[in-house]
C-alpha positions as a LaTeX table, in Angstrom:
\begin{tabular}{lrrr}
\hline
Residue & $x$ (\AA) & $y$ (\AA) & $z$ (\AA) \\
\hline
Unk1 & 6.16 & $-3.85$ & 15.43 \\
Unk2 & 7.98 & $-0.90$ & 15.96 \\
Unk3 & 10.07 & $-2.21$ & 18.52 \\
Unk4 & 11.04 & $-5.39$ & 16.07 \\
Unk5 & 12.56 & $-2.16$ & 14.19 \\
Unk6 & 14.31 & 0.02 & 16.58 \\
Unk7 & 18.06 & $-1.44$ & 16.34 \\
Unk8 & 16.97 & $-0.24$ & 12.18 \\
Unk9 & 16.11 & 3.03 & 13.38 \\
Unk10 & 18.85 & 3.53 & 15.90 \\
Unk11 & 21.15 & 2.89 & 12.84 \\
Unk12 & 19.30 & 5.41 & 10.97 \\
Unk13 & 19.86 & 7.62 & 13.55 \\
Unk14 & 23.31 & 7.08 & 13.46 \\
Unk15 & 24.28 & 7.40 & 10.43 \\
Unk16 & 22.02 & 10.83 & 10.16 \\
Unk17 & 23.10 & 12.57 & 12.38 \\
Unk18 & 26.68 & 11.24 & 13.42 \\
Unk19 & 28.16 & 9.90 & 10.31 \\
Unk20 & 26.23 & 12.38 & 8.08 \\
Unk21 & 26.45 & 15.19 & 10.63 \\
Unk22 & 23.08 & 16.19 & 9.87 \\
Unk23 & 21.63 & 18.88 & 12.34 \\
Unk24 & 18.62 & 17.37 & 14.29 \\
Unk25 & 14.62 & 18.56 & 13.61 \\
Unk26 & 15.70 & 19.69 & 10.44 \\
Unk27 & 13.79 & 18.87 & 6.97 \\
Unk28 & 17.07 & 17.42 & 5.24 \\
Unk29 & 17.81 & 15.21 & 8.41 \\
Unk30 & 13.99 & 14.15 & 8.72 \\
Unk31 & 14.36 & 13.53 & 4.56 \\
Unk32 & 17.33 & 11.24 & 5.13 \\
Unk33 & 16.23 & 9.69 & 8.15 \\
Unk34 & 13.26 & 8.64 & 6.33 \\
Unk35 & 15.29 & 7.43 & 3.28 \\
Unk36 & 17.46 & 4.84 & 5.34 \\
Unk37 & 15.39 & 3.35 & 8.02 \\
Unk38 & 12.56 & 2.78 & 5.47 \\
Unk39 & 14.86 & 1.50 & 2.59 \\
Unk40 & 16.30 & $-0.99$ & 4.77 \\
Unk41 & 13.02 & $-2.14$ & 6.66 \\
Unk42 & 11.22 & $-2.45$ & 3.14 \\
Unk43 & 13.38 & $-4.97$ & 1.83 \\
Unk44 & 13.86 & $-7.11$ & 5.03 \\
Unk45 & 9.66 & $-7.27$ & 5.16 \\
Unk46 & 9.75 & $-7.91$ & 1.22 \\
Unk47 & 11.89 & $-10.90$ & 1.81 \\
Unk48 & 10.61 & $-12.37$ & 4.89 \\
Unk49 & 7.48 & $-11.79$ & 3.59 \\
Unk50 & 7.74 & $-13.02$ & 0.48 \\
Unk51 & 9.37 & $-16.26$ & 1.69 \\
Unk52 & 6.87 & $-16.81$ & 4.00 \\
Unk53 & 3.88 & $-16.46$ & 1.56 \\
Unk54 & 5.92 & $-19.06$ & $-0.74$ \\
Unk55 & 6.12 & $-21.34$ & 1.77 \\
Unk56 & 2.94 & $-21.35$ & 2.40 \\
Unk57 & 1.30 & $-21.14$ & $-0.97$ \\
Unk58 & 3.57 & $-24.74$ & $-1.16$ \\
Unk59 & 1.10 & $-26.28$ & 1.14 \\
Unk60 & $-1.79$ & $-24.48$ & $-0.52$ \\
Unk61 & $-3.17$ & $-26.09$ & $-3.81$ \\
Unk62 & $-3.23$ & $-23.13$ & $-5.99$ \\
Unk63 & $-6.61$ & $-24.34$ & $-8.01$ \\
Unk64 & $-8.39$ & $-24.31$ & $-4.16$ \\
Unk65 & $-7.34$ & $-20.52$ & $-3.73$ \\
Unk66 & $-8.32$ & $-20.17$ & $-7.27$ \\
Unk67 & $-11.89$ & $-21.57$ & $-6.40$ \\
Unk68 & $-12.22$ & $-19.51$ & $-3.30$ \\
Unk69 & $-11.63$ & $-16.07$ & $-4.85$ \\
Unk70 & $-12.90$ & $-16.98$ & $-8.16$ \\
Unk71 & $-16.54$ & $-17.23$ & $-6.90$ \\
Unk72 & $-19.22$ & $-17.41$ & $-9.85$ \\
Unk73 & $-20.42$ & $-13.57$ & $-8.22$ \\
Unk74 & $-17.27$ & $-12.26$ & $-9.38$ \\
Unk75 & $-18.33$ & $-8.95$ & $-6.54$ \\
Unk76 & $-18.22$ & $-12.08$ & $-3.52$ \\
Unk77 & $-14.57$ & $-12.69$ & $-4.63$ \\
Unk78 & $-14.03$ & $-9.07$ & $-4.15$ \\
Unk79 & $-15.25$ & $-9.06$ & $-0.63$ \\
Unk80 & $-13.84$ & $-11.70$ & 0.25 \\
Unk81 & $-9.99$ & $-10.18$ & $-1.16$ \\
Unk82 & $-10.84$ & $-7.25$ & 0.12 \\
Unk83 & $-11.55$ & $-8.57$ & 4.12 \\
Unk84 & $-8.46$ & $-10.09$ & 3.67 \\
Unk85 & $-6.46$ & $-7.25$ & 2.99 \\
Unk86 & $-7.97$ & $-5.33$ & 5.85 \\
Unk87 & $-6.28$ & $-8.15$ & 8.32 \\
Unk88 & $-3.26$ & $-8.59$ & 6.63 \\
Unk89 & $-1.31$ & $-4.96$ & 8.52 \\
Unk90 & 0.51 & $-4.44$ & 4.95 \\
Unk91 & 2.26 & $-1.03$ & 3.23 \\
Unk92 & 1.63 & $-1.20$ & 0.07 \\
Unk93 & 5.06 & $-2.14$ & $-0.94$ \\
Unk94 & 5.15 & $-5.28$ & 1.34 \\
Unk95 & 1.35 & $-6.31$ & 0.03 \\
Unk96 & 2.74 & $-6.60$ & $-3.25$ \\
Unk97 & 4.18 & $-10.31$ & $-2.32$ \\
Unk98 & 0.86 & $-11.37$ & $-1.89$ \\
Unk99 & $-0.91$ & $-9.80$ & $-5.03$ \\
Unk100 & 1.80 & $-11.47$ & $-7.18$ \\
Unk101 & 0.70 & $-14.58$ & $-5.22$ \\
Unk102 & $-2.43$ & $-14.11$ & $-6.24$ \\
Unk103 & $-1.65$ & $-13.59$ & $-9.88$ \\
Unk104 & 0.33 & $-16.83$ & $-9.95$ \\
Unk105 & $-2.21$ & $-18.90$ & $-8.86$ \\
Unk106 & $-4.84$ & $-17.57$ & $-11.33$ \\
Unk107 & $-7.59$ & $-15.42$ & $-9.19$ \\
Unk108 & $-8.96$ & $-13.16$ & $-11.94$ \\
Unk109 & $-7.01$ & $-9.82$ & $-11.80$ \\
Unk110 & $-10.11$ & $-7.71$ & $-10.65$ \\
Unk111 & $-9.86$ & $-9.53$ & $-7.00$ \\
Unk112 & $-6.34$ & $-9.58$ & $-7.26$ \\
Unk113 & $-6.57$ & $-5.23$ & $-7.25$ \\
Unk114 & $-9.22$ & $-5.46$ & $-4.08$ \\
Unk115 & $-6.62$ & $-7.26$ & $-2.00$ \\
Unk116 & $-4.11$ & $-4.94$ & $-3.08$ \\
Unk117 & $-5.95$ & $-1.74$ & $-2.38$ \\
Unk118 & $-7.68$ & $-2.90$ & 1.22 \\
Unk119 & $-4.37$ & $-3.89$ & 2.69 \\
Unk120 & $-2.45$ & $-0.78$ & 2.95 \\
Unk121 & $-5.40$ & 1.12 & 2.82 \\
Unk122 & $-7.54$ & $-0.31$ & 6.13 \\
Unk123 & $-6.19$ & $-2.12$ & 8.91 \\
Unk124 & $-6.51$ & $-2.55$ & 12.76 \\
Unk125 & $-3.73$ & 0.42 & 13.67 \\
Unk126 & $-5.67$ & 3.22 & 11.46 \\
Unk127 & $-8.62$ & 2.21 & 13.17 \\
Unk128 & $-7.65$ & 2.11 & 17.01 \\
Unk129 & $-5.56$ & 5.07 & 16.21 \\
Unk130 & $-8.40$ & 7.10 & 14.48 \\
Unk131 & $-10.64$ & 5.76 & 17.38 \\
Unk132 & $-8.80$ & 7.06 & 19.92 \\
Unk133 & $-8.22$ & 10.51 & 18.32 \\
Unk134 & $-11.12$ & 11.15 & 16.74 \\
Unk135 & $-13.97$ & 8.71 & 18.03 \\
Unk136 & $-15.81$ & 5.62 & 16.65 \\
Unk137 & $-17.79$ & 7.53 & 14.45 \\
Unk138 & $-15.42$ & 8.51 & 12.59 \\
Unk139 & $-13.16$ & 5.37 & 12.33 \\
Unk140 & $-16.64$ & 3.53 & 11.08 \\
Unk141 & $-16.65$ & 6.29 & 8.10 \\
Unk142 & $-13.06$ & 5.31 & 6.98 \\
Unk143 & $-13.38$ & 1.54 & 7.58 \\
Unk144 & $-16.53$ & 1.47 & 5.71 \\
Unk145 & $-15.36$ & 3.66 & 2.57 \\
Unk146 & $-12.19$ & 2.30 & 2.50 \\
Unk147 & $-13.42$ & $-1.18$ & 2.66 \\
Unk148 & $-16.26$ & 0.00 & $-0.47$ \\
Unk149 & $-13.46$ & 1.71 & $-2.14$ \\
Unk150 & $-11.23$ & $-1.55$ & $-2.40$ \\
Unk151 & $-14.27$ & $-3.87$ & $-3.48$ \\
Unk152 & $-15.60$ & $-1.84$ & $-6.39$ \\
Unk153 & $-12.08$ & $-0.31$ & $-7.56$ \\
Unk154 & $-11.21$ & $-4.18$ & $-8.11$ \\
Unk155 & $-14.58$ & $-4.94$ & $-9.58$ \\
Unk156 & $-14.53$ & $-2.19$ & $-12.08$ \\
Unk157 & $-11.26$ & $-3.48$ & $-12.97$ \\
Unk158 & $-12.00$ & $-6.78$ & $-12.83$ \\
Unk159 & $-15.18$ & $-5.93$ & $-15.63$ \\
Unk160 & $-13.03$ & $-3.64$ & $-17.74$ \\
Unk161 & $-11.30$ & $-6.78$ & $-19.05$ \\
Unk162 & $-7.46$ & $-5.66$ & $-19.26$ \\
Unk163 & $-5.14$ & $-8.83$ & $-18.41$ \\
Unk164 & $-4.09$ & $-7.61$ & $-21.80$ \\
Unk165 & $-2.37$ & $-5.20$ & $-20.02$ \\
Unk166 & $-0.46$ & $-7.38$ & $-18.25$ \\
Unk167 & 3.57 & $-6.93$ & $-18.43$ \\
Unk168 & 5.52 & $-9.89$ & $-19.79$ \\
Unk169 & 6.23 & $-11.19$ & $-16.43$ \\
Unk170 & 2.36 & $-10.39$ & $-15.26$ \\
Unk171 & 1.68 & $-13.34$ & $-17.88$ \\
Unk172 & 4.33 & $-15.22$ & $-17.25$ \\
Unk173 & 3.09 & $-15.63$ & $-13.24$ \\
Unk174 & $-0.04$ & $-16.07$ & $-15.06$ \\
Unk175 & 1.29 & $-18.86$ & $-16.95$ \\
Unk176 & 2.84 & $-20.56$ & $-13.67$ \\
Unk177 & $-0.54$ & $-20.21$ & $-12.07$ \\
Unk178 & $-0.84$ & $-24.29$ & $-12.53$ \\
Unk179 & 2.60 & $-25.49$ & $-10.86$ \\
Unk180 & 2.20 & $-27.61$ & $-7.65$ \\
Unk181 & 4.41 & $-27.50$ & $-5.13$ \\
Unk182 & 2.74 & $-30.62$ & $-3.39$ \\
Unk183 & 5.15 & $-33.28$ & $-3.43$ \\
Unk184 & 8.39 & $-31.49$ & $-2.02$ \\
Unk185 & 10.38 & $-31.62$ & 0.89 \\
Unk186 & 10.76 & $-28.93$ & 3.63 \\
Unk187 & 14.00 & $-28.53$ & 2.32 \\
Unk188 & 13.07 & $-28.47$ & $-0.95$ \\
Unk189 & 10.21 & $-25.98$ & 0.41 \\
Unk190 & 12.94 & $-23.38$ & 1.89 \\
Unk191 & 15.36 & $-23.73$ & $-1.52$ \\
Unk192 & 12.78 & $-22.50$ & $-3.73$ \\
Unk193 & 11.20 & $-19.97$ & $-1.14$ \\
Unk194 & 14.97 & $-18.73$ & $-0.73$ \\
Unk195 & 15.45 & $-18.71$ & $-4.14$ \\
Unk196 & 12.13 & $-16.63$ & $-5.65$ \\
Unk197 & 12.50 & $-13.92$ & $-2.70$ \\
Unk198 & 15.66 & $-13.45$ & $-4.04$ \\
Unk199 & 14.60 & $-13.36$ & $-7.62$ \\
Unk200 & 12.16 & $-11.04$ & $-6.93$ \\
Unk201 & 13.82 & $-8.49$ & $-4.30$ \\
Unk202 & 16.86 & $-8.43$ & $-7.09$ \\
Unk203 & 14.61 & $-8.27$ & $-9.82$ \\
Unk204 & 12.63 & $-4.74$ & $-8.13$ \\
Unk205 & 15.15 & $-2.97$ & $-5.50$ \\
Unk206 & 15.87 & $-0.30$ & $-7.82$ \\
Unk207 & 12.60 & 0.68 & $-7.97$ \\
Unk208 & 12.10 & 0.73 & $-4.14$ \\
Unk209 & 15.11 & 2.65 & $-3.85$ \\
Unk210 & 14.27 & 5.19 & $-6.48$ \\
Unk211 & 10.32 & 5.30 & $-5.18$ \\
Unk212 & 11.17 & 5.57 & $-1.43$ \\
Unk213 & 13.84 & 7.99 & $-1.91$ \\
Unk214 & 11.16 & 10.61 & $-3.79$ \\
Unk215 & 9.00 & 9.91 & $-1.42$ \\
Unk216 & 11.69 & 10.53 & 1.53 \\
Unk217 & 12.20 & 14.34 & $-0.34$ \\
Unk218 & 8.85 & 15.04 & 0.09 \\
Unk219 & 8.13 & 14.23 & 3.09 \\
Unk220 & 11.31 & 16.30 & 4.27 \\
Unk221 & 10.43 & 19.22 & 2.54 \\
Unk222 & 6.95 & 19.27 & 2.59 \\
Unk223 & 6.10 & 21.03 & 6.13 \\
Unk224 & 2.55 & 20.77 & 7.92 \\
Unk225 & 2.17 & 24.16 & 7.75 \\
Unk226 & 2.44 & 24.74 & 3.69 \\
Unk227 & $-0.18$ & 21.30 & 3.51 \\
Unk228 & $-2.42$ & 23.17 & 5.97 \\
Unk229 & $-2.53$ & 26.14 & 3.42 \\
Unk230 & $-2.94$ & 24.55 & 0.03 \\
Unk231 & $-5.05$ & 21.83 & 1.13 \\
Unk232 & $-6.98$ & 23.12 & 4.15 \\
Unk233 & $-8.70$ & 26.28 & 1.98 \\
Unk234 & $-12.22$ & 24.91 & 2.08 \\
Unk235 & $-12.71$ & 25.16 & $-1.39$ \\
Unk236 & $-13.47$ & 22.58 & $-3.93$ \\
Unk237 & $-9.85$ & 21.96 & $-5.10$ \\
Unk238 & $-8.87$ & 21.38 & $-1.32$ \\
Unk239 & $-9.49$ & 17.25 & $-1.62$ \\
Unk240 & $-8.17$ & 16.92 & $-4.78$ \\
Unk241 & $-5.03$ & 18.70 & $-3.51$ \\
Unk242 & $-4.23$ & 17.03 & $-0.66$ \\
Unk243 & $-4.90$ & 13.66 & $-2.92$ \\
Unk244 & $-2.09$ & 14.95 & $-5.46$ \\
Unk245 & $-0.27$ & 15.86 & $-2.27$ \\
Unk246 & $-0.73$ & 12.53 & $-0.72$ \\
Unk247 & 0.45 & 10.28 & $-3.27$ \\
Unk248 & 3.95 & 10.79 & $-3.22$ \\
Unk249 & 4.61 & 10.93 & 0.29 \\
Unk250 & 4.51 & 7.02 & 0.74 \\
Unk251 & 3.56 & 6.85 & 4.39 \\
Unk252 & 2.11 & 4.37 & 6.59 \\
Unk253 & $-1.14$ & 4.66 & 8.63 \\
Unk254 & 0.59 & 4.72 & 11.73 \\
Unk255 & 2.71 & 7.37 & 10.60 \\
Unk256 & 0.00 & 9.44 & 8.78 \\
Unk257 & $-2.34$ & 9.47 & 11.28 \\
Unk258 & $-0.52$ & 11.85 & 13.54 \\
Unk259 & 0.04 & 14.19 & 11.18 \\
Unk260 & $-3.77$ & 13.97 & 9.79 \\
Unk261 & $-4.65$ & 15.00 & 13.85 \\
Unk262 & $-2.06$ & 18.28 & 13.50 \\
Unk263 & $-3.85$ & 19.04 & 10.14 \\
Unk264 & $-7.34$ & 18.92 & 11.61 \\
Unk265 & $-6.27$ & 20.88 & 14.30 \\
Unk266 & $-5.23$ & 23.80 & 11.69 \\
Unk267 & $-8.51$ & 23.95 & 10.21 \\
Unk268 & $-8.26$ & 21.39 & 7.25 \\
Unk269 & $-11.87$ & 19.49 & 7.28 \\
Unk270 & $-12.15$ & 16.06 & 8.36 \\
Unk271 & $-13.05$ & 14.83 & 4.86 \\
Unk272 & $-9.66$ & 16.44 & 2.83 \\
Unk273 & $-7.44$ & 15.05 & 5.39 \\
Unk274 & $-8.90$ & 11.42 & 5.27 \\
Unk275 & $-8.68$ & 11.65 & 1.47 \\
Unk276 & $-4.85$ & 12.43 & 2.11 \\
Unk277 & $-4.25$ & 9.91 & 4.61 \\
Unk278 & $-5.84$ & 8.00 & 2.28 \\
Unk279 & $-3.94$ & 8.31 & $-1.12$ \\
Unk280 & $-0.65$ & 8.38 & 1.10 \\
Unk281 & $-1.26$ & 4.94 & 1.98 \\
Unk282 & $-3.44$ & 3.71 & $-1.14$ \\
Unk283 & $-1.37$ & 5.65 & $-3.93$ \\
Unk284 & 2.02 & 5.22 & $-3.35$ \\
Unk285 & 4.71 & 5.86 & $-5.70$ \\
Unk286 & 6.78 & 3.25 & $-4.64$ \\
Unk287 & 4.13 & 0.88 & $-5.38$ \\
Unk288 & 3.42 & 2.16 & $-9.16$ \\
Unk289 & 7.36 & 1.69 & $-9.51$ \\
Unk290 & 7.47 & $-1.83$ & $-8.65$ \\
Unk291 & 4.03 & $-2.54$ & $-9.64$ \\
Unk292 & 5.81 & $-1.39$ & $-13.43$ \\
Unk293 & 7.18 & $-4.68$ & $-13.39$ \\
Unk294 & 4.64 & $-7.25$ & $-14.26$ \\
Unk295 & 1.90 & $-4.42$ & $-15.44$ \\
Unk296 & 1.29 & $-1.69$ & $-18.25$ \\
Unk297 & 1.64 & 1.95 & $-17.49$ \\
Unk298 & $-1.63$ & 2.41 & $-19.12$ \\
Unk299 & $-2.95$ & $-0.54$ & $-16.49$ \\
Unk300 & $-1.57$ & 1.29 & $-13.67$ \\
Unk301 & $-2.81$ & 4.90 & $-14.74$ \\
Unk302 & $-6.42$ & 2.99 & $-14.39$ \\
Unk303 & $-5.85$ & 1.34 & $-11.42$ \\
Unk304 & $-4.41$ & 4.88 & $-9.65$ \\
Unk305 & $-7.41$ & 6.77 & $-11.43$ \\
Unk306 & $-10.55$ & 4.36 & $-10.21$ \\
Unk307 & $-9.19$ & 4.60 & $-6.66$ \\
Unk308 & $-8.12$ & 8.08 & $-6.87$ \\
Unk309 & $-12.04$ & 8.28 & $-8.01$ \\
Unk310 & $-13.36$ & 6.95 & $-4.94$ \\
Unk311 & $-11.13$ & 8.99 & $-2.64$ \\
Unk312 & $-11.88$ & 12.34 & $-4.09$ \\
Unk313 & $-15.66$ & 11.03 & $-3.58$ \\
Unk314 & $-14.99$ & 9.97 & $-0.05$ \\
Unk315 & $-13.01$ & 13.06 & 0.99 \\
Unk316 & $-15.95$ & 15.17 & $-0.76$ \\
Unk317 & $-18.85$ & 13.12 & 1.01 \\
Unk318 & $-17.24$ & 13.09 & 4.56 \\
Unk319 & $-17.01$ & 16.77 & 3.99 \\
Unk320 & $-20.17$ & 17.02 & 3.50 \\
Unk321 & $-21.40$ & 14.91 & 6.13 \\
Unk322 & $-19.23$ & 16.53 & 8.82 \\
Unk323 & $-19.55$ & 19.84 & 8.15 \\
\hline
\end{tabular}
C-alpha cells in the first residue's frame, strides 16, 4: 500500500523541504510532512472508497444487508460487524464510507458503531507487525480485546437507544435506507457513485483538513522522549495518559506500531502503550470532526467514552497480566 503512495509522499517531500525550505529531522518539518501527504492521501481513499462502496451497495439489496446485520440476537449482528471491520485494513477516517453505508441501509446504529470501531482498530498489519516485534502472545491479547472492545462498545450503544441523537443528515441516510438501486445501468451506476463521493467529500473536507492538521501538530511536537515520561511512570494515571495522549495524534497502526516498540524499549509497560496505540487508531480526532456531521456531540462524547472505557480497562488488565 505504501508503495501505491510514494509519488504522494515524494511530493510531500518536496514541497517540505524544497519549496518550504524546511530543515530535515526536525519536529516542524515532520509536523508538515505529516499534514500534506496525509491530507492528500485521505481524500483520494475517501473518494475511491466511497465510490466503490456505492457501487457496490447498487448491486446489494439494502433490506438483505439489513437482514444480515440485523440478526434477532442483536450481540450476533455485532460480531458479525465487528469481523468485518477487522478485514476491511481501514483508518478511521476512510471506514467512515462504510458506516454511513451502513446507516443508509438501516442496520440498527449499535452494529453500525462495532464496524466502525473494529476497522481502524484491528487489522492484519497490527497483527503481523506486533507478531513480529513482540510475539504471538501478545498480538492474541490485542486481537482479542480489540475485537471484545468493538462488539460490546456497539452493543452498549446499540441498547442505550440514542438514534435520537442522530444529526439531521444521520436521519436523513436513515430515511434513504429503502431506495433501490436495482434497475440501473452501469452508467447510471458510475453517475450516481460519482456524484455522492462528491457530495460527501465536499460536504466534510473541512473537517479533515482542520482534524488532520491538529493531529499533524501533535505528532510534530510531541517527541518520544516527553511520552516516555508522562506516560511510562508506572503509576495509575500512566494508561489514562497515554489514552488522552493518544487520541489526538490520528495515526495508523502501521505507523504507531514502531513507535509503541521505541516506547517499550524506554520502560513504558506493555499494557499503557497498547492502550495508546490503541486510542491513536480508535479515537481519532479527525473522525469525531467528520463523524459531527450526521451525529450529536452528546452521541459522540458516548461513543468516545464507552470505548475509551474499554481501553483504559485493556491497558490496565494487560498491565497486570504482563507484569
Amino acid at each position: 500500500m505504501n508503495n501505491v503512495f510514494l509519488p504522494i509522499q515524494l511530493l510531500a517531500n518536496w514541497l517540505t523541504y524544497t519549496v518550504f525550505r524546511l530543515s530535515r529531522q526536525t519536529l516542524a518539518a515532520d509536523a508538515v510532512n505529516f499534514f500534506i501527504y496525509d491530507t492528500i492521501k485521505i481524500f483520494i481513499l475517501l473518494f475511491v472508497i466511497i465510490f466503490i462502496v456505492s457501487i457496490i451497495r447498487s448491486f446489494l439489496p439494502q433490506e438483505k444487508i439489513r437482514r444480515i446485520l440485523s440478526h434477532k440476537y442483536s450481540l450476533v449482528g455485532n460480531i458479525l460487524a465487528a469481523l468485518f471491520g477487522v478485514i476491511t485494513p481501514f483508518c478511521t477516517c476512510s471506514a467512515i464510507p462504510l458506516f454511513l453505508g451502513f446507516l443508509e441501509a438501516g442496520v440498527p446504529l449499535g452494529v453500525t458503531f462495532s464496524f466502525l470501531v473494529a476497522s481502524p482498530m484491528v487489522n492484519e498489519i497490527a497483527l503481523v507487525l506486533l507478531l513480529g516485534l513482540f510475539g504471538w502472545k501478545i498480538a492474541l491479547l490485542y486481537f482479542t480485546s480489540g475485537l471484545l472492545i468493538a462488539i460490546f462498545s456497539g452493543f452498549i450503544i446499540g441498547r442505550l437507544n440514542v438514534e435520537n441523537l442522530l444529526s439531521k443528515n444521520g436521519l436523513q441516510l436513515k430515511a434513504n435506507s429503502k431506495n433501490s438501486d436495482q434497475d440501473l445501468t452501469w452508467s447510471g451506476r458510475f453517475l450516481r457513485a460519482k456524484n455522492y463521493s462528491i457530495r460527501v467529500v465536499k460536504d466534510i473536507w473541512p473537517y479533515i483538513v482542520i482534524g488532520i492538521g491538529i493531529g499533524a501538530l501533535i505528532h510534530g511536537l510531541i517527541p518520544t522522549d516527553a511520552l516516555a515520561k508522562y506516560a511510562g511512570s508506572g503509576q495509575w494515571y500512566s494508561v489514562p495518559i497515554a489514552v488522552l495522549i493518544g487520541i489526538p495524534l490520528y495515526a495508523k497502526e502501521a505507523g504507531v506500531i514502531p513507535l509503541v516498540s521505541v516506547l517499550t524499549e524506554k520502560g513504558v509497560s506493555m499494557g499503557t502503550t497498547l492502550a495508546f496505540m490503541m486510542s491513536a487508531t480508535g479515537l481519532s480526532l479527525p473522525e469525531f470532526l467528520i463523524l459531527k456531521k450526521v451525529m450529536k456531540t452528546k452521541l459522540i462524547v458516548i461513543f468516545a467514552g464507552i470505548v475509551g472505557l474499554g481501553i483504559l480497562f485493556t491497558g490496565y488488565l494487560f498491565n497486570f497480566i504482563l507484569k
